[in-house]
Structure formats: C-alpha cells, structure tokens
C-alpha positions in Angstrom: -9.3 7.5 18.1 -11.7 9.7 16.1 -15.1 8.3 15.0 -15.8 8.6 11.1 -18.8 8.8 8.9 -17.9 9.4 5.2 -19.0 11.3 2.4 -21.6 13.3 4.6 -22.0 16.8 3.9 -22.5 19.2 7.6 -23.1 22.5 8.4 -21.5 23.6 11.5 -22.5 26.6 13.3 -21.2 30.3 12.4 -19.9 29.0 9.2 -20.1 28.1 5.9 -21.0 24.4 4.5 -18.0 21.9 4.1 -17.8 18.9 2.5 -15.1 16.0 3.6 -14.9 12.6 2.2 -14.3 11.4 6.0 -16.0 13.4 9.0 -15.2 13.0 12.6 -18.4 12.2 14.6 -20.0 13.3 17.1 -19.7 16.8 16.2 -21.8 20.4 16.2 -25.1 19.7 14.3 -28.1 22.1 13.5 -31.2 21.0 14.6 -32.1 19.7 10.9 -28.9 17.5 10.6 -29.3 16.2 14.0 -32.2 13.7 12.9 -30.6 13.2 9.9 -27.5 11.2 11.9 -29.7 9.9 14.6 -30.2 6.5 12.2 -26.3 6.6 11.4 -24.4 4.2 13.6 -21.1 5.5 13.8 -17.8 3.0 12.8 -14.4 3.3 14.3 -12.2 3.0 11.1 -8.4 1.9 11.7 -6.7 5.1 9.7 -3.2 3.4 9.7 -1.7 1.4 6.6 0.5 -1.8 7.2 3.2 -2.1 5.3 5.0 -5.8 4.8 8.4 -6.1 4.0 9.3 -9.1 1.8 12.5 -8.1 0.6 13.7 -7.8 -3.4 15.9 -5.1 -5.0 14.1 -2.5 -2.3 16.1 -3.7 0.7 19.5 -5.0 -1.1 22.8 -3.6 -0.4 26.0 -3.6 -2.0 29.0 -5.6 -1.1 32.0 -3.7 -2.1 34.7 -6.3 -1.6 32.8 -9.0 -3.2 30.5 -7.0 -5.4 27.4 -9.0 -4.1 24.0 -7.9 -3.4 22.9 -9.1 -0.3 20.4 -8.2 2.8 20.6 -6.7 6.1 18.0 -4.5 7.2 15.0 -2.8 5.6 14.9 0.8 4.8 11.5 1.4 4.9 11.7 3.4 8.2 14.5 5.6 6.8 12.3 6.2 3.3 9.7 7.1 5.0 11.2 9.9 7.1 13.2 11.3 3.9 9.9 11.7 1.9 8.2 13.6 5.0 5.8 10.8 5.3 2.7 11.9 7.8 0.3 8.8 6.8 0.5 6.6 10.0 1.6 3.3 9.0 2.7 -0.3 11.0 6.0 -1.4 9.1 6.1 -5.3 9.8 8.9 -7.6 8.1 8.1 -10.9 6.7 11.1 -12.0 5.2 13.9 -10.4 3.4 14.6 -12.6 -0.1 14.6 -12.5 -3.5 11.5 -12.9 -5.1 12.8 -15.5 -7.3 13.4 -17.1 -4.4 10.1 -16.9 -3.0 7.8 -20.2 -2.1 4.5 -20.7 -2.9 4.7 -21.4 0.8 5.7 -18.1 1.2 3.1 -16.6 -0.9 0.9 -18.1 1.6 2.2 -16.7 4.3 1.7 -13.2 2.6 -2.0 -13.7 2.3 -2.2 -15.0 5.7 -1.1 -12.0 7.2 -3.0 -9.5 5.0 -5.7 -11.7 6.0 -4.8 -11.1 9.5 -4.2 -7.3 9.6 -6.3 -4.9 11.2 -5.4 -2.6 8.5 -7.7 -2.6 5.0 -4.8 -0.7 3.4 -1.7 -2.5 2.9 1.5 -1.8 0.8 4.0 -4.8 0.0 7.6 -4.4 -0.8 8.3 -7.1 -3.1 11.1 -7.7 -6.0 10.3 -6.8 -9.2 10.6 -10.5 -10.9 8.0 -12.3 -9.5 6.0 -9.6 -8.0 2.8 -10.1 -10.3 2.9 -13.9 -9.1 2.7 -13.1 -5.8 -0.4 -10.1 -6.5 -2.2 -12.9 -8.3 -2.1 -15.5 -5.5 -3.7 -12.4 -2.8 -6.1 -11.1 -5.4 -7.5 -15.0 -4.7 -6.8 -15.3 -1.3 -7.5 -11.9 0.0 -10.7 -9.9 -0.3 -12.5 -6.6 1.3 -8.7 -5.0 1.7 -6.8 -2.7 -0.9 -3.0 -4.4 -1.0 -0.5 -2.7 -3.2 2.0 -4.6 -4.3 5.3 -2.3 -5.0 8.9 -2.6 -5.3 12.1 -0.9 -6.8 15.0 -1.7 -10.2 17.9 -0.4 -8.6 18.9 -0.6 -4.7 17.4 2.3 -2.5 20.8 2.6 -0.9 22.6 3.1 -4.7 21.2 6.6 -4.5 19.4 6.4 -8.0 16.8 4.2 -7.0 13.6 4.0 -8.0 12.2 2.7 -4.6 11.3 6.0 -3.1 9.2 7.2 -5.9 7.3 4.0 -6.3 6.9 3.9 -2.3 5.5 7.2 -2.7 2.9 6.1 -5.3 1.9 3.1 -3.9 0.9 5.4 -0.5 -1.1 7.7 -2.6 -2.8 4.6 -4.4 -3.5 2.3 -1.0 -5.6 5.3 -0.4 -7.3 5.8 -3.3 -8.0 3.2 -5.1 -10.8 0.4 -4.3 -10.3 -2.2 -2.6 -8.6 -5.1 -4.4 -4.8 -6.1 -5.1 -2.1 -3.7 -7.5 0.8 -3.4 -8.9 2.6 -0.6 -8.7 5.5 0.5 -10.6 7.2 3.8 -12.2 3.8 6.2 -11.2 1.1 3.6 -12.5 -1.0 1.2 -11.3 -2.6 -2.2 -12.4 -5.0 -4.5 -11.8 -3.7 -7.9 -10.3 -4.7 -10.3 -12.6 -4.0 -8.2 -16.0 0.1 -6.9 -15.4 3.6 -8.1 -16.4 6.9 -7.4 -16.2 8.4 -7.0 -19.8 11.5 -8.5 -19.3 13.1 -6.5 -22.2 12.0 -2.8 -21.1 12.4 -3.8 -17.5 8.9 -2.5 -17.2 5.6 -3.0 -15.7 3.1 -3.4 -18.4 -0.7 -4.8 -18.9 -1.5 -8.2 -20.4 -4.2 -6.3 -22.4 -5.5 -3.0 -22.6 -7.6 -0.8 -19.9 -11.1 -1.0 -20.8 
C-alpha cells in the first residue's frame, strides 16, 4: 500500500507543478522540497470504504405467489458492478431486517462495528423508516469516522428503484464530506441530528433550515 501525505503541493523533475489533494510518498523531490518533507512523518491511510448491510427496502424482493416482500441476499455486490464502481470497498452484512424492526440493541451493534472498522469511511444500507433513528444513535456513539447512512423507496430488484442512485451518492459523499454521520437520500445530504423522513412526501427533509 501507497504512503500518503495530503494537500502538499510538489514539483517533480522535467515537469510542470501539480497539485493533488492526496500524494503518494516517498517520491522525486528537488533539493528545495526535500527539507521541506524531512519533518513530515508519513501515515499509511486505509483507502477502502466499508460498507454495512442492515437490510430495508434496498435488499427486499418480491414474492410473486404471495405478493410478500421478503429477504434473501444483498445486492450490494451486484449494484456495485452495474454502476462501474472502482472505489475499493469491504461489503460486510449485519443483518438483513426492516428497520421498523430494528432494536435499540441492534442500533448498538451498528456503532460497535463502525467503531471497530479499520475504515474512516463507511456507507450503511438501512430502510428508509427509521433510518434517522439509527444516524442519531452513531452520531453519539461514533466519532473521528464519516458514516453515511443511505437506503432506497422501491426494491432494487423492481427495476425502478431508487437504491442505485442513492448508493451512488452516498459513495461520492463518504468521500467528501467531513467526518461525522449523514443521511442520504434522492442526491442530498444531511446532518444527523437535524433530518426526517416526511411521511407524506416520502421524503428526506431537514428539521430546520441549513445555516
């Protein structure tokens, strides 16, 4: 693995100056730059994101004799390679159940294993209903890591689902934003403690405004 130093701008020989928000180290310096880094201690950064599976409308499937929703497996894996994903990531499953089902105990469990990842970027798959419960319990229990929490309306394997755009999204924002815990939903993202699910629209919405 690749060491990292970010935000440093370098000159390499024969060409012209780049600038990278994360540069591999050790490299070519001039003589100039060379006792610049000589106080930089170089960090090995774990590039992956972890991704934990908790079920919801994300993973259900359809039951076409009894016209139940029910689980089986989760299509993360297969998302993934439909949207050309070339982020490395660790797919883990925690459990596959409705969030209204979900436990405080099981909340726990979440934040324990956030807590336990290698990873500082992690996405959750979570259903929709009780998905900013869950974000509010890790925004307490979980700190120094950016989790976003994500999730889907309709079934991915209905075809007009939802779940592979917000997958998408919640990639981009694991990697963006600072660290903390989100929600995100329909190409937006909010803060933990300040979202809700309007139970009307069936969307994501904040308790009050964006300063």
């Amino acid at each position: 693995m690749d060491y990292w130093i970010k935000g440093i701008k370098i000159i390499f020989y024969g060409t012209k100056e780049l600038t990278y928000n994360k540069i591999p180290y050790p490299f070519l310096l001039n003589a100039n730059l060379q006792s610049l880094f000589s106080n930089f201690t170089p960090i090995l950064l774990n590039m992956s994101i972890r991704i934990f599976v908790t079920g919801g409308t994300f993973d259900k499937e359809y039951n076409e004799i009894t016209g139940q929703l029910y689980f089986k497996d989760s299509h993360l894996q297969e998302m993934l390679e439909l949207g050309r994903c070339r982020v490395p990531v660790d797919i883990r499953t925690l459990m596959m159940v409705d969030s209204l089902e979900i436990t405080d105990l099981d909340r726990e469990l979440i934040a324990e294993h956030c807590n336990k990842a290698e990873e500082d970027k992690i996405i959750i798959t979570h259903g929709t209903d009780t998905m900013a419960d869950t974000a509010s319990l890790l925004a307490q229990k979980v700190s120094g890591k950016t989790i976003v929490v994500t999730g889907a309306m309709i079934p991915y394997k209905f075809g007009s689902s939802d779940g592979l755009f917000n997958l998408g999204s919640a990639l981009a924002f694991v990697q963006t934003l600072l660290p903390g815990v989100y929600v995100a939903m329909n190409g937006q993202y909010f803060a933990a403690n300040n979202v809700r699910k309007n139970k009307l629209t069936g969307e994501f919405e904040e308790i009050s405004g964006r300063e």
